[in-house]
C-alpha positions in Angstrom: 105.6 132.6 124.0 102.1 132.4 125.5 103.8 129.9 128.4 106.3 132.4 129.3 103.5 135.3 129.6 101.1 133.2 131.7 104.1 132.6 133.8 104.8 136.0 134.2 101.5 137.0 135.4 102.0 133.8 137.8 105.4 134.1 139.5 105.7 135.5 143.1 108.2 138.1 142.4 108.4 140.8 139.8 112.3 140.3 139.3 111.1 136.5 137.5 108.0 138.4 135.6 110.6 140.8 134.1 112.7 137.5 133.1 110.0 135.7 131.5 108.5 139.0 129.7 111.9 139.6 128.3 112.1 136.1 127.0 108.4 136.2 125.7 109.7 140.0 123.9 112.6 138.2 122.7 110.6 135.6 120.9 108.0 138.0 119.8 110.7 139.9 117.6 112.1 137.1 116.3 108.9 136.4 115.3 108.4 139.6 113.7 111.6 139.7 111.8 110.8 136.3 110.3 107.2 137.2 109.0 108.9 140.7 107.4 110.9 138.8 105.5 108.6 135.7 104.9 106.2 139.1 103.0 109.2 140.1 100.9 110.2 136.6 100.0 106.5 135.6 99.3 105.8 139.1 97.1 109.3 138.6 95.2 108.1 135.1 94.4 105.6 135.9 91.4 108.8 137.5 89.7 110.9 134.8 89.8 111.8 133.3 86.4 111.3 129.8 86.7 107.5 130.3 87.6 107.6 132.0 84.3 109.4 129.3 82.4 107.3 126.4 84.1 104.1 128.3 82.4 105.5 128.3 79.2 106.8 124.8 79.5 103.4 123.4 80.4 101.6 125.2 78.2 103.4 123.3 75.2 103.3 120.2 76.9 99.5 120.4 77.1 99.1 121.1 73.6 101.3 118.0 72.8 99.3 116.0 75.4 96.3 117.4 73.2 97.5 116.6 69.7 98.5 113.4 70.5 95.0 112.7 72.5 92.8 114.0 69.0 95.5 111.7 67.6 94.1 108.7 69.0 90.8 109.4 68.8 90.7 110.1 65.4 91.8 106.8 64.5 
């Protein structure tokens, strides 16, 4: 994006600036779209069930991991 702008501001006519600032607009809305929905996705995230299932999963597992630890040090 940054290429096509400094080679708008260096070409010799203005019907190749328009090209390349159309091209560097282009891109720059793309861009744009992606990081709208890259906010949404990224929000929605902490919602999802598996992070919610993957807490309570872990928390048993580390309480296993901890009996079984006092276990073997109680021995």
């Amino acid at each position: 994006m940054y290429y096509l702008i400094i080679q708008a501001f260096l070409s010799r006519n203005q019907m190749d600036a328009k090209i390349s600032l159309s091209r560097a607009l282009i891109i720059e809305q793309m861009i744009r779209q992606t990081m709208a929905i890259i906010q949404t996705r990224i929000f929605e995230a902490k919602y999802e069930p598996s992070r919610f299932l993957q807490k309570i999963f872990y928390r048993k597992r580390r309480h296993i991991i901890d009996l079984s630890i006092q276990g073997l040090v109680s021995f």
